[in-house]
DOGU-978302 format. One record per residue: residue number from 1; residue in three letters; x, y, z of N, C-alpha, C in turn. Coordinates in steps of 0.001 Angstrom, whole numbers. Example, Ala and Ser with C-alpha at 12.3 -4.5 7.8 and 13.67 -1.06 7.14 Angstrom:
<r><pos>1</pos><code>ALA</code><n_c1>13190</n_c1><n_c2>-5690</n_c2><n_c3>7800</n_c3><ca_c1>12300</ca_c1><ca_c2>-4500</ca_c2><ca_c3>7800</ca_c3><c_c1>13200</c_c1><c_c2>-3300</c_c2><c_c3>7800</c_c3></r>
<r><pos>2</pos><code>SER</code><n_c1>12850</n_c1><n_c2>-2250</n_c2><n_c3>7080</n_c3><ca_c1>13670</ca_c1><ca_c2>-1060</ca_c2><ca_c3>7140</ca_c3><c_c1>12900</c_c1><c_c2>30</c_c2><c_c3>7870</c_c3></r>
***
This chain:
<r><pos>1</pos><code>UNK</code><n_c1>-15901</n_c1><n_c2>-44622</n_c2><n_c3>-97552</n_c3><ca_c1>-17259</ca_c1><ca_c2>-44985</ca_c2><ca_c3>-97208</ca_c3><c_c1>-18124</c_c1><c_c2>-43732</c_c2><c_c3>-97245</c_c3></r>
<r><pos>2</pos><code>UNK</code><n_c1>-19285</n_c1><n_c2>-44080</n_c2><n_c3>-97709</n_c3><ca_c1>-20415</ca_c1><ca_c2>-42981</ca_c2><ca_c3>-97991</ca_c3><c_c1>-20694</c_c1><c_c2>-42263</c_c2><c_c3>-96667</c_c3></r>
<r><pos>3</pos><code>UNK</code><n_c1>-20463</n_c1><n_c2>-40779</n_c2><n_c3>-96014</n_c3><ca_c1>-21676</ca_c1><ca_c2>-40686</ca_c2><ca_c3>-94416</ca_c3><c_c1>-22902</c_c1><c_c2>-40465</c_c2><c_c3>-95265</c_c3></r>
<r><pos>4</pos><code>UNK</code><n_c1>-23373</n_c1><n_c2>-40460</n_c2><n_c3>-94212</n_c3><ca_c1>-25037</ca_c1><ca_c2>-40135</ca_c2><ca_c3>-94121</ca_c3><c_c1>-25097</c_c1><c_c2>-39113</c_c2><c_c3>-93121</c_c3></r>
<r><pos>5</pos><code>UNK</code><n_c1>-25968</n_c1><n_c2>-37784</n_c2><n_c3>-93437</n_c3><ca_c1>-26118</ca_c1><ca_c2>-36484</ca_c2><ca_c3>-92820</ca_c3><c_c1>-27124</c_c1><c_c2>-37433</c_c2><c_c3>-91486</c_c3></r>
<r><pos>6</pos><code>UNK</code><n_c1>-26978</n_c1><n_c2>-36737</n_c2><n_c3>-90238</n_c3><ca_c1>-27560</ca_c1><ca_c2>-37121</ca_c2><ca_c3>-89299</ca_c3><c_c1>-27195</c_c1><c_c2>-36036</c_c2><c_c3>-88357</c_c3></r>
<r><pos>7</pos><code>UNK</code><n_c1>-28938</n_c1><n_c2>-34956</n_c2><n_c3>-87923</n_c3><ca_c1>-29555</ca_c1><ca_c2>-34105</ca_c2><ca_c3>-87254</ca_c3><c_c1>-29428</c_c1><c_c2>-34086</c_c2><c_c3>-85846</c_c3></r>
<r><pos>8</pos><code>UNK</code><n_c1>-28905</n_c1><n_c2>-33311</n_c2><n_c3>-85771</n_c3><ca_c1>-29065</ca_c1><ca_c2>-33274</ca_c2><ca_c3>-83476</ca_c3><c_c1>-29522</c_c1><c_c2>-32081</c_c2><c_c3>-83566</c_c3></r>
<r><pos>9</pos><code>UNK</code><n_c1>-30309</n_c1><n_c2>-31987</n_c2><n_c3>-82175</n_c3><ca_c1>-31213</ca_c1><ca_c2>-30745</ca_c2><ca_c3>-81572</ca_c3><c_c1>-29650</c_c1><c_c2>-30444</c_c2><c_c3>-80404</c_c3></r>
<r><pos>10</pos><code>UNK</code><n_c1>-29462</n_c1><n_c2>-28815</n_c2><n_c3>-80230</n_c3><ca_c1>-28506</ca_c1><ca_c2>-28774</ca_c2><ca_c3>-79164</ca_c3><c_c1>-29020</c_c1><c_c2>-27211</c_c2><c_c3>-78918</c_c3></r>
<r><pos>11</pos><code>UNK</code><n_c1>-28735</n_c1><n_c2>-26464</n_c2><n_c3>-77874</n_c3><ca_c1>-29169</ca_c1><ca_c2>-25281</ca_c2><ca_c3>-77076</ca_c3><c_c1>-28516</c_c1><c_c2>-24644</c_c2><c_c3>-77764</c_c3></r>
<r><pos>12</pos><code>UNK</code><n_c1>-28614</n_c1><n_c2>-23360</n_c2><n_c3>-77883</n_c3><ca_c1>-27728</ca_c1><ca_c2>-22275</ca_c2><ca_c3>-77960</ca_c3><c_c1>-26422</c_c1><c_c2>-23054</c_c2><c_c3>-77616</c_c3></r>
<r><pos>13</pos><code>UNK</code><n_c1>-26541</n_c1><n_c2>-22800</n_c2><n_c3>-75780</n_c3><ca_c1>-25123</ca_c1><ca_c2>-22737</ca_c2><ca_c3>-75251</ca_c3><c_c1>-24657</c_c1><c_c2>-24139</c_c2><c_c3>-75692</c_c3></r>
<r><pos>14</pos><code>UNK</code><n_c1>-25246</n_c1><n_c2>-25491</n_c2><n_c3>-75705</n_c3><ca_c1>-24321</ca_c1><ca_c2>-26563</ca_c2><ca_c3>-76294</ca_c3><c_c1>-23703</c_c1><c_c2>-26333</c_c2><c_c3>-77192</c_c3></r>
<r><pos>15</pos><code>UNK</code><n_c1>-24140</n_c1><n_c2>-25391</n_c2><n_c3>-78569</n_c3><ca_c1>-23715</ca_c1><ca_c2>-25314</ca_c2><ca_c3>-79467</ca_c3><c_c1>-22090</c_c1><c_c2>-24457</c_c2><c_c3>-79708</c_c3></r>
<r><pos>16</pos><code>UNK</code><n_c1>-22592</n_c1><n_c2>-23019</n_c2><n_c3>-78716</n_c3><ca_c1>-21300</ca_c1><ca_c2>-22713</ca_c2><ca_c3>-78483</ca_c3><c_c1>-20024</c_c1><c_c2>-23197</c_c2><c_c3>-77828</c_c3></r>
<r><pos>17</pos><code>UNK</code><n_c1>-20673</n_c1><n_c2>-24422</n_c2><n_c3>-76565</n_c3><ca_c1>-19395</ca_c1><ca_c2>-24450</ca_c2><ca_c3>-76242</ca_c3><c_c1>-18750</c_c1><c_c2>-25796</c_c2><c_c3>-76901</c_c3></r>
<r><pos>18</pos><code>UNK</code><n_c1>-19239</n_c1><n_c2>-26578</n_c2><n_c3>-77980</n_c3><ca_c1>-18809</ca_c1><ca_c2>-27402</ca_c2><ca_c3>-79069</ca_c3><c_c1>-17777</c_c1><c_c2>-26536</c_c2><c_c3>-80009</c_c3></r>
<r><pos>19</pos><code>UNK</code><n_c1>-18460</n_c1><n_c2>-25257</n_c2><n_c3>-80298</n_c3><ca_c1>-17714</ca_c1><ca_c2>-24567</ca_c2><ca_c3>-81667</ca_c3><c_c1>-16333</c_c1><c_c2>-24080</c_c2><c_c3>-80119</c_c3></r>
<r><pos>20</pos><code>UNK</code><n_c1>-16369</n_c1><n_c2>-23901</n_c2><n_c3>-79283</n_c3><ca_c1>-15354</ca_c1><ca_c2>-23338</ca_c2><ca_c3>-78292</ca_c3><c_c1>-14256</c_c1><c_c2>-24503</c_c2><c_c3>-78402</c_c3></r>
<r><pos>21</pos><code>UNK</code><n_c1>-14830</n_c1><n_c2>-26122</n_c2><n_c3>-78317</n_c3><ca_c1>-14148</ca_c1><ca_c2>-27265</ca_c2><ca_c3>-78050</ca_c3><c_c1>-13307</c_c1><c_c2>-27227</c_c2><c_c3>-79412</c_c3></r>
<r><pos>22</pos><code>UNK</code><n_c1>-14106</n_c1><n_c2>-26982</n_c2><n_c3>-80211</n_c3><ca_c1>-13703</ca_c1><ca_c2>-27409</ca_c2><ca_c3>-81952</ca_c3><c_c1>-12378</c_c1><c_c2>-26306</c_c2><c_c3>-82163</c_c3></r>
<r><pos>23</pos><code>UNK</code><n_c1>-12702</n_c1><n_c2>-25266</n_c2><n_c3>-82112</n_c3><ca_c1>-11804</ca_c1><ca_c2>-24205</ca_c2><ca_c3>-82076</ca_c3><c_c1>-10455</c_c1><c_c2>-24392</c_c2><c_c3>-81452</c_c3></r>
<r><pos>24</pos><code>UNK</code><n_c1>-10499</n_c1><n_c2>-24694</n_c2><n_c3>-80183</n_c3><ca_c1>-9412</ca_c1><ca_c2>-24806</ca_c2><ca_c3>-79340</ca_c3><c_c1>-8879</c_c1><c_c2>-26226</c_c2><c_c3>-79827</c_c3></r>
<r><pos>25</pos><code>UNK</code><n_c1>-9135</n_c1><n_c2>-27198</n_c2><n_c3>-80712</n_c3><ca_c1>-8655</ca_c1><ca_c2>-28335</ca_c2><ca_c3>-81333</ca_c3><c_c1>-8561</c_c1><c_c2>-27933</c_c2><c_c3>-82504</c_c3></r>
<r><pos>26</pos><code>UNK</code><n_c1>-8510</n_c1><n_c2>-27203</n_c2><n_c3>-83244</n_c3><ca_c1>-8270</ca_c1><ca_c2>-27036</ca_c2><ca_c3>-84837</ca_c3><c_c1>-9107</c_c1><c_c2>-27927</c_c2><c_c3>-85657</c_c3></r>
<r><pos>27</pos><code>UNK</code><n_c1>-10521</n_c1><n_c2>-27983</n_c2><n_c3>-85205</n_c3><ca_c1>-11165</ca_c1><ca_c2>-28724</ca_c2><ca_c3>-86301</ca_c3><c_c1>-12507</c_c1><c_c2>-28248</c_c2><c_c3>-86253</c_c3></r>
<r><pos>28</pos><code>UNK</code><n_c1>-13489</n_c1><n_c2>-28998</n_c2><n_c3>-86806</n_c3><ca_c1>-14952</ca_c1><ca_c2>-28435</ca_c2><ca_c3>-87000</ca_c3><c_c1>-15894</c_c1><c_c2>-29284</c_c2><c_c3>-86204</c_c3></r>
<r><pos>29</pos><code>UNK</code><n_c1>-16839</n_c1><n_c2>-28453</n_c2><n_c3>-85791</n_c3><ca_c1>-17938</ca_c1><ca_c2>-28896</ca_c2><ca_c3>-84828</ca_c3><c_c1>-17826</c_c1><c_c2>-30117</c_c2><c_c3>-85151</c_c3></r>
<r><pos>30</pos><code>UNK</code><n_c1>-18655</n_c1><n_c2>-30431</n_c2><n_c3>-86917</n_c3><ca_c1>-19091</ca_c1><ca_c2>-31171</ca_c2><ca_c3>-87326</ca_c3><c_c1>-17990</c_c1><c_c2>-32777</c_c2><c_c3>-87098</c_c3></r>
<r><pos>31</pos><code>UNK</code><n_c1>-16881</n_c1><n_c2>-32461</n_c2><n_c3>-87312</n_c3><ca_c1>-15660</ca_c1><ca_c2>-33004</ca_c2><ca_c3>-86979</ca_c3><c_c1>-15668</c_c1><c_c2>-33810</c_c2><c_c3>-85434</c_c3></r>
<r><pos>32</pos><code>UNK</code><n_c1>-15711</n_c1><n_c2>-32680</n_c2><n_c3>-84835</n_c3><ca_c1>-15476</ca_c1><ca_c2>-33609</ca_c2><ca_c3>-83039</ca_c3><c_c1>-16892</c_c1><c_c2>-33941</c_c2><c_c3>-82783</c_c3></r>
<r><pos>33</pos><code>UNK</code><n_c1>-17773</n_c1><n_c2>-33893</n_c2><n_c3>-83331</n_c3><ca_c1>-19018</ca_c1><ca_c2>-34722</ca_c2><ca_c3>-82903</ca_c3><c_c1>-19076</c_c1><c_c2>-35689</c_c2><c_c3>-83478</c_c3></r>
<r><pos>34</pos><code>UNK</code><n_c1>-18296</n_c1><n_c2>-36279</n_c2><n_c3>-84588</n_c3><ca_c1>-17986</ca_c1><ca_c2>-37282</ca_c2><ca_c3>-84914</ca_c3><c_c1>-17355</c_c1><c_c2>-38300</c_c2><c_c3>-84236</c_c3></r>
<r><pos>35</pos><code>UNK</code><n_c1>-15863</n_c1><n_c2>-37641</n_c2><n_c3>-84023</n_c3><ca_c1>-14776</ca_c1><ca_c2>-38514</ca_c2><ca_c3>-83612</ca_c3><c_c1>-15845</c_c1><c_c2>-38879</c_c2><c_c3>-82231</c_c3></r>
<r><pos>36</pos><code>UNK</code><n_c1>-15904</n_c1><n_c2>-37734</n_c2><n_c3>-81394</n_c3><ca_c1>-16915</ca_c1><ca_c2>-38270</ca_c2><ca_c3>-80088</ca_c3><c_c1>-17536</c_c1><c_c2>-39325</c_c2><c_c3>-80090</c_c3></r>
<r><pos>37</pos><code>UNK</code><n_c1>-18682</n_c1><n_c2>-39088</n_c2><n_c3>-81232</n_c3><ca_c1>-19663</ca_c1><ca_c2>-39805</ca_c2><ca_c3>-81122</ca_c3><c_c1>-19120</c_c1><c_c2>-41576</c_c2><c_c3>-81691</c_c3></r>
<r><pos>38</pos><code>UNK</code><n_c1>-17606</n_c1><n_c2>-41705</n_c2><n_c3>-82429</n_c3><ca_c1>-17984</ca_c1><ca_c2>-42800</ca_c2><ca_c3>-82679</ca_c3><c_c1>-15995</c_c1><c_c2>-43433</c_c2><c_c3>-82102</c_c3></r>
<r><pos>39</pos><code>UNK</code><n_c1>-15407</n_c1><n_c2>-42661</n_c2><n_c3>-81340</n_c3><ca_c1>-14323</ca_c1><ca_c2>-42843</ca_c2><ca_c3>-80805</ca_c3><c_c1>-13136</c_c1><c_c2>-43051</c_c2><c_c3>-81575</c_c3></r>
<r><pos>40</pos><code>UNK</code><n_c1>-12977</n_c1><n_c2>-41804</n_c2><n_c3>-82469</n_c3><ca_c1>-11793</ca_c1><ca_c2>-41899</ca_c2><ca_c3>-83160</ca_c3><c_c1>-10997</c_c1><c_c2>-40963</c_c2><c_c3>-82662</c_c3></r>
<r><pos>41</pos><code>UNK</code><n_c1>-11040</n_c1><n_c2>-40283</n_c2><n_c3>-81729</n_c3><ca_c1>-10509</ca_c1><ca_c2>-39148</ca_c2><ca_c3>-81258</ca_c3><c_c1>-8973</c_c1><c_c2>-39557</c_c2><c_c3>-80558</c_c3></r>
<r><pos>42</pos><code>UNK</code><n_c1>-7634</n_c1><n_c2>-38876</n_c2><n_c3>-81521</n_c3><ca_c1>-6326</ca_c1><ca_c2>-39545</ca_c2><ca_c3>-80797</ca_c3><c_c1>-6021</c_c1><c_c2>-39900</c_c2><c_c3>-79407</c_c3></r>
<r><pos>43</pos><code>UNK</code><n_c1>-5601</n_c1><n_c2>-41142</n_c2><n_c3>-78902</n_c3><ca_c1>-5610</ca_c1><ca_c2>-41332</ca_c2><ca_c3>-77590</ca_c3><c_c1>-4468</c_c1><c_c2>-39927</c_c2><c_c3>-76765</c_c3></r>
<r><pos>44</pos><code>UNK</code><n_c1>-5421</n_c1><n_c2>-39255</n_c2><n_c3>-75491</n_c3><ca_c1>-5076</ca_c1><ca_c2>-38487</ca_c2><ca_c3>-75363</ca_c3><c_c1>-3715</c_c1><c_c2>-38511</c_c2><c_c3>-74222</c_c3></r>
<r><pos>45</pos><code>UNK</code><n_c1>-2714</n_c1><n_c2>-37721</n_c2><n_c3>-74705</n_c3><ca_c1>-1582</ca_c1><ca_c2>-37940</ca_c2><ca_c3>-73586</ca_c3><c_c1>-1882</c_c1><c_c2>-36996</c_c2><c_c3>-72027</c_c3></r>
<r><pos>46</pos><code>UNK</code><n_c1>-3168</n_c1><n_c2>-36585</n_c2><n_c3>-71497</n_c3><ca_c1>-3664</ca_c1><ca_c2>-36321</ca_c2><ca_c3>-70649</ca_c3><c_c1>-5355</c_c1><c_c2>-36901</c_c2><c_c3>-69964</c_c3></r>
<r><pos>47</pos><code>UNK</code><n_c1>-5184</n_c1><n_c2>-37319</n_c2><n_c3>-69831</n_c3><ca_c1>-6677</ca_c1><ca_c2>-37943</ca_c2><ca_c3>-68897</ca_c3><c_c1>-7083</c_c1><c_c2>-37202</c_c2><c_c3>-68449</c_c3></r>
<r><pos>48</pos><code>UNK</code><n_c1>-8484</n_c1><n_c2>-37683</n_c2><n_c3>-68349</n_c3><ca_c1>-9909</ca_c1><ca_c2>-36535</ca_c2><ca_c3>-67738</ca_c3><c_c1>-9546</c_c1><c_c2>-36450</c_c2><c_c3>-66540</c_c3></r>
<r><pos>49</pos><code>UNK</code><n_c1>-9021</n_c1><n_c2>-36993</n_c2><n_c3>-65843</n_c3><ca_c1>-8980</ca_c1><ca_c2>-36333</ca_c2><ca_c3>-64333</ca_c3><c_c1>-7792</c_c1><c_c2>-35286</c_c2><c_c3>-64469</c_c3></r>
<r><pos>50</pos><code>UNK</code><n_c1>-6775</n_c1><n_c2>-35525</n_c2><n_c3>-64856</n_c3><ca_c1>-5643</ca_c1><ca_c2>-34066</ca_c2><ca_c3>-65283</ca_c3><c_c1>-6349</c_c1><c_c2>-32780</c_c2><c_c3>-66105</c_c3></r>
<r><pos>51</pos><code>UNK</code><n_c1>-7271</n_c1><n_c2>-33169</n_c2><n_c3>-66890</n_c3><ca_c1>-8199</ca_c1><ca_c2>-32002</ca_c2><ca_c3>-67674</ca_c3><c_c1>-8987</c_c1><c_c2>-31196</c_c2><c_c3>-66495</c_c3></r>
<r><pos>52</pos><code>UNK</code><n_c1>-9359</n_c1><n_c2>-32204</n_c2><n_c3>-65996</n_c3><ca_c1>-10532</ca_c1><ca_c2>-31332</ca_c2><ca_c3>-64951</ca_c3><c_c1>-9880</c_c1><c_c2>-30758</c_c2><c_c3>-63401</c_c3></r>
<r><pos>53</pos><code>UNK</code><n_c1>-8833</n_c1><n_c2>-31389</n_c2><n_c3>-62937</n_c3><ca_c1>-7412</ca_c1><ca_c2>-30320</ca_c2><ca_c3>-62130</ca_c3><c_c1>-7122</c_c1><c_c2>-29506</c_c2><c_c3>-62743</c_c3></r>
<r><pos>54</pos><code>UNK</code><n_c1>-6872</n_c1><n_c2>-29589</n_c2><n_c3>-64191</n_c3><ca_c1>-6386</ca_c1><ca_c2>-27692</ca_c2><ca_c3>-64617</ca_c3><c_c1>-7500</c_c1><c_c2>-26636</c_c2><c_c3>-64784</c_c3></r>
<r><pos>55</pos><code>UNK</code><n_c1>-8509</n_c1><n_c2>-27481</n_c2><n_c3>-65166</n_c3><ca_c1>-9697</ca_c1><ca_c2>-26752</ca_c2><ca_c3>-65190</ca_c3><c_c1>-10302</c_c1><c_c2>-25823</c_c2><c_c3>-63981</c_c3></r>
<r><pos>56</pos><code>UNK</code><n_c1>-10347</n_c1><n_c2>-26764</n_c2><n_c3>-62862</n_c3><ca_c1>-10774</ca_c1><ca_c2>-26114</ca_c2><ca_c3>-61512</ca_c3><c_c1>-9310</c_c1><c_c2>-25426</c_c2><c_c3>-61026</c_c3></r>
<r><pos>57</pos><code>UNK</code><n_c1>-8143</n_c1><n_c2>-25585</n_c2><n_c3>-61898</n_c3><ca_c1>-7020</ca_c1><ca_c2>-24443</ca_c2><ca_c3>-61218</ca_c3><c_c1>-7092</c_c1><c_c2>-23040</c_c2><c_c3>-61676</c_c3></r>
<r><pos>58</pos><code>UNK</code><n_c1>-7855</n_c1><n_c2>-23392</n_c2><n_c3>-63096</n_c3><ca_c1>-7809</ca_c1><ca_c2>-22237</ca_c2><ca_c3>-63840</ca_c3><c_c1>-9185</c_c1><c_c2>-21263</c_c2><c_c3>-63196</c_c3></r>
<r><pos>59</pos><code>UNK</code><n_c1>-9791</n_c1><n_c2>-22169</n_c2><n_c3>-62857</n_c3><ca_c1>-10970</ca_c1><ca_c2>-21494</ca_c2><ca_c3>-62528</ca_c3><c_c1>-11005</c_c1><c_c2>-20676</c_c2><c_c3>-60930</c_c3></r>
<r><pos>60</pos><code>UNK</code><n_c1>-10114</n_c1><n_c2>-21517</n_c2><n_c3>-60216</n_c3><ca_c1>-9459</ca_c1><ca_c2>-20656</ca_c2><ca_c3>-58964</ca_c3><c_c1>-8833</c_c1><c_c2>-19690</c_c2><c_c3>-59128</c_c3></r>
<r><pos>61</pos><code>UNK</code><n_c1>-8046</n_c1><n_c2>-19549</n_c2><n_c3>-60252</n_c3><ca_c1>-7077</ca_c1><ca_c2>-18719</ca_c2><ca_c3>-60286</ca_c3><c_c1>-7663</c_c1><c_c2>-17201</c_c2><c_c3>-60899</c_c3></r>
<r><pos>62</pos><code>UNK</code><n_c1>-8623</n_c1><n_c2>-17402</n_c2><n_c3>-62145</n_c3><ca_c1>-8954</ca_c1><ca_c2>-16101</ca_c2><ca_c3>-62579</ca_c3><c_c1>-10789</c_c1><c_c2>-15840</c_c2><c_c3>-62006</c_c3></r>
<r><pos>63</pos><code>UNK</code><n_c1>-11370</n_c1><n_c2>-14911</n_c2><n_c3>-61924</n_c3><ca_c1>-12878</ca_c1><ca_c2>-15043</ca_c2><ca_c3>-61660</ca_c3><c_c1>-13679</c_c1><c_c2>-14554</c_c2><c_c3>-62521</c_c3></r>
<r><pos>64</pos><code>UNK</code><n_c1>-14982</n_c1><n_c2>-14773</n_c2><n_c3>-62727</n_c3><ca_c1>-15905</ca_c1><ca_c2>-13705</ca_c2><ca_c3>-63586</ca_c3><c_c1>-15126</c_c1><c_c2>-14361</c_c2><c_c3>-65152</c_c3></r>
<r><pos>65</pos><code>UNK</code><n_c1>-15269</n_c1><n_c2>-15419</n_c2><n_c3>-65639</n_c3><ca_c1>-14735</ca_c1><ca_c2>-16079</ca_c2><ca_c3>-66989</ca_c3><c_c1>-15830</c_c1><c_c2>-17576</c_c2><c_c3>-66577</c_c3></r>
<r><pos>66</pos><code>UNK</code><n_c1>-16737</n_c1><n_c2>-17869</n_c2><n_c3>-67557</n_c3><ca_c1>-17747</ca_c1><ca_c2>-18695</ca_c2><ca_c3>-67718</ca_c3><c_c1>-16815</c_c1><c_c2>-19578</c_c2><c_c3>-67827</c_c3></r>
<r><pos>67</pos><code>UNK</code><n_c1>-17145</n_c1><n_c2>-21004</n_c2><n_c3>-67071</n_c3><ca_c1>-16182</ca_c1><ca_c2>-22345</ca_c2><ca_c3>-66867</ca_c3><c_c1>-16016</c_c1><c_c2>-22453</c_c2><c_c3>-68199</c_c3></r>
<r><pos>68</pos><code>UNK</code><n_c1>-17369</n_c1><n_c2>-22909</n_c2><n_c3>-69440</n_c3><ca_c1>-17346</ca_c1><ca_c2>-23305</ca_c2><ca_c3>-70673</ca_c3><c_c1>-16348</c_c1><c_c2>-22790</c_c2><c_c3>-71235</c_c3></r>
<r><pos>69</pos><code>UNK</code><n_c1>-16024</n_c1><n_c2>-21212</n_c2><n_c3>-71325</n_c3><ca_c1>-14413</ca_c1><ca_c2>-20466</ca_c2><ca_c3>-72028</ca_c3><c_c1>-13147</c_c1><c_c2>-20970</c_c2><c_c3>-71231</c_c3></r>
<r><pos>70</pos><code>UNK</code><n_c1>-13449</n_c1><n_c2>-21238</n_c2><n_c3>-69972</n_c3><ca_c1>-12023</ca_c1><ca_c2>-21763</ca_c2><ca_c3>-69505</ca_c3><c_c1>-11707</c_c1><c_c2>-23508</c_c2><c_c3>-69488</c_c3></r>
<r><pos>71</pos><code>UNK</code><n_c1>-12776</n_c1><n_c2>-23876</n_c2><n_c3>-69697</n_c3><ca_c1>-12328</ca_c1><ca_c2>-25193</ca_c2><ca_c3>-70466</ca_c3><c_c1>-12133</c_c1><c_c2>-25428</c_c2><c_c3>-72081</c_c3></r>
<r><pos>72</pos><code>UNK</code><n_c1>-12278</n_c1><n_c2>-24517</n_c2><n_c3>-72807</n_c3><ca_c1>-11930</ca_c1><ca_c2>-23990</ca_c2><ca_c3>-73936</ca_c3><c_c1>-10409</c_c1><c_c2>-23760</c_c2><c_c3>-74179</c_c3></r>
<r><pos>73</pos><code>UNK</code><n_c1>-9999</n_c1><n_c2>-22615</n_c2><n_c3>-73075</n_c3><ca_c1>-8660</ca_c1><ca_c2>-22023</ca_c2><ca_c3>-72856</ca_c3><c_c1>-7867</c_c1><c_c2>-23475</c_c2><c_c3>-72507</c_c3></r>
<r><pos>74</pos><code>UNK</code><n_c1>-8146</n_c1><n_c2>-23938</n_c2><n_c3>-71253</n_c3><ca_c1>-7284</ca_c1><ca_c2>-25158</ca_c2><ca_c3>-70913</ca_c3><c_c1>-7002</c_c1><c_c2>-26317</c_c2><c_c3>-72266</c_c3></r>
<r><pos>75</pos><code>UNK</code><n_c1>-8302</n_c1><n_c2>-26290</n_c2><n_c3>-72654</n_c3><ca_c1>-7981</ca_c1><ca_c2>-27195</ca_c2><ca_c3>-74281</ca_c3><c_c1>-6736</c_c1><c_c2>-26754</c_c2><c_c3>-75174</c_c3></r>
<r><pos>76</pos><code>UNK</code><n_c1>-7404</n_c1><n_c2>-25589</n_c2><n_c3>-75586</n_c3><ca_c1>-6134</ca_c1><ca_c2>-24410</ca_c2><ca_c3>-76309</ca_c3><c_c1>-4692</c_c1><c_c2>-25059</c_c2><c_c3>-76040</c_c3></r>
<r><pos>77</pos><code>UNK</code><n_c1>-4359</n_c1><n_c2>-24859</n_c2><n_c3>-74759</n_c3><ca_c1>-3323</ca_c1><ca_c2>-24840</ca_c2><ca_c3>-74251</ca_c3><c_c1>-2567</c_c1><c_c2>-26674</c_c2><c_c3>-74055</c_c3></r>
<r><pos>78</pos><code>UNK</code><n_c1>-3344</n_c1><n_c2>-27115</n_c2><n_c3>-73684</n_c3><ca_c1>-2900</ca_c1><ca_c2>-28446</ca_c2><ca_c3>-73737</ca_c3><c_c1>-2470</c_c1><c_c2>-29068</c_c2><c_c3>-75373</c_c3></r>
<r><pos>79</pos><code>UNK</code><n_c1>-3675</n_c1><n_c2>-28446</n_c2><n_c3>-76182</n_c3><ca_c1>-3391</ca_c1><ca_c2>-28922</ca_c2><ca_c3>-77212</ca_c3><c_c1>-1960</c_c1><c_c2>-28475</c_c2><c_c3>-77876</c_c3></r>
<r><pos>80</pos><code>UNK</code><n_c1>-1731</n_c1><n_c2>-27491</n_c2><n_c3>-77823</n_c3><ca_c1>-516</ca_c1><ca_c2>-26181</ca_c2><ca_c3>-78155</ca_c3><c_c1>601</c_c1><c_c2>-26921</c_c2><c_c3>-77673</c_c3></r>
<r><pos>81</pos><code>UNK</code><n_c1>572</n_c1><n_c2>-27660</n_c2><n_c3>-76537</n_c3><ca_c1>1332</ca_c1><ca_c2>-28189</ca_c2><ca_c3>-75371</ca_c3><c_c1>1941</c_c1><c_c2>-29969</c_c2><c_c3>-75892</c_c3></r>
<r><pos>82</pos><code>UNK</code><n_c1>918</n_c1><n_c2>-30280</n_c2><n_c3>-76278</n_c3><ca_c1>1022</ca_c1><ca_c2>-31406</ca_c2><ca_c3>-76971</ca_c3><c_c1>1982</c_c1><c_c2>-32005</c_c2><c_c3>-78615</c_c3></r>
<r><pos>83</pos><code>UNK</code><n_c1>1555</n_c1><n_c2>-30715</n_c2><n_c3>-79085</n_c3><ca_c1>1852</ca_c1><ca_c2>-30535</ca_c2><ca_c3>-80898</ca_c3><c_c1>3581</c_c1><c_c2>-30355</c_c2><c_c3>-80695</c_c3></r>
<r><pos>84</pos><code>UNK</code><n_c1>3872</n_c1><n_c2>-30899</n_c2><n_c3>-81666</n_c3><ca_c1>5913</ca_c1><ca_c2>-30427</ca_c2><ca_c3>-81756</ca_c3><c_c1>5602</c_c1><c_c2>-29337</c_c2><c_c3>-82073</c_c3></r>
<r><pos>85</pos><code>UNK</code><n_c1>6805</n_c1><n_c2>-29034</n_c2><n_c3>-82028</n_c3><ca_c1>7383</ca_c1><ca_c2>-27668</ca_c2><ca_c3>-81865</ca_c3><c_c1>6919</c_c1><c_c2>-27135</c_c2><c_c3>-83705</c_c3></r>
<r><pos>86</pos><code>UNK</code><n_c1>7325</n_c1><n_c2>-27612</n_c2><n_c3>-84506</n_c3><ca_c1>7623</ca_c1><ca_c2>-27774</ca_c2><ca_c3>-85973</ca_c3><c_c1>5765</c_c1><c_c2>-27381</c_c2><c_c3>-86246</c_c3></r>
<r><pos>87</pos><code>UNK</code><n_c1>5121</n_c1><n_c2>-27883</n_c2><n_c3>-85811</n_c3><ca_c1>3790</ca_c1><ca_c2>-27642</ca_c2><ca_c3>-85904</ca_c3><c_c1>2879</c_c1><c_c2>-26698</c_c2><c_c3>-85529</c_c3></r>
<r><pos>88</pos><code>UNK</code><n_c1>3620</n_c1><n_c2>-25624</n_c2><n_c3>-84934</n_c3><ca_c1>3294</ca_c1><ca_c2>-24741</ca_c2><ca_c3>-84060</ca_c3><c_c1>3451</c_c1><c_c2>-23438</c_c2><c_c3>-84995</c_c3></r>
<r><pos>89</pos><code>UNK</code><n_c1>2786</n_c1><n_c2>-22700</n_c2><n_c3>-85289</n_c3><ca_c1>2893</ca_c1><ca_c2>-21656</ca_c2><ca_c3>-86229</ca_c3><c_c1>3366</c_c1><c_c2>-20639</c_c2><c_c3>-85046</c_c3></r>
<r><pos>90</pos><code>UNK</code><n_c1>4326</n_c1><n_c2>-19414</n_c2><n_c3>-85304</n_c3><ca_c1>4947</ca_c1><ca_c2>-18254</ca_c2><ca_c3>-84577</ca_c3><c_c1>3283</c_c1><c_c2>-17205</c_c2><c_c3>-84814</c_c3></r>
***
């Protein structure tokens, strides 16, 4: 099926912490504002309330690190966490 290009206005910081989200998932902005926006995104083997406990653990645990990078990091890691082994580059 054909897309059609379609424009969003986003801040600075929205923008970075999308390319932070995208990054820590191995794909492109343009990519997870998709799946987002239209719910193709793999059903996840962690729920938002388990995302947002590691989040506020992580955020207890280290200080002076902007939440946006440590929900970045927690992504990273879950995702890493998730993938077989076989998929995991050394």
């Amino acid at each position: 099926m054909k897309r059609v290009e379609t424009k969003i206005w986003l801040t600075p910081d929205e923008r970075t912490y999308l390319d932070q989200q995208a990054q820590a998932l191995t794909t492109t902005r343009g990519e997870l504002i998709r799946h987002r926006a239209v719910g193709t995104l793999p059903t996840a083997t962690v729920n938002l309330a388990a995302y947002q406990r590691a989040v506020d653990a992580a955020a207890r645990t280290v200080s002076g690190i902007p939440r946006q990078q440590l929900e970045a990091i927690v992504a990273a890691a879950i995702t890493a966490i998730g993938k077989p082994a076989d998929d995991q580059a050394a």
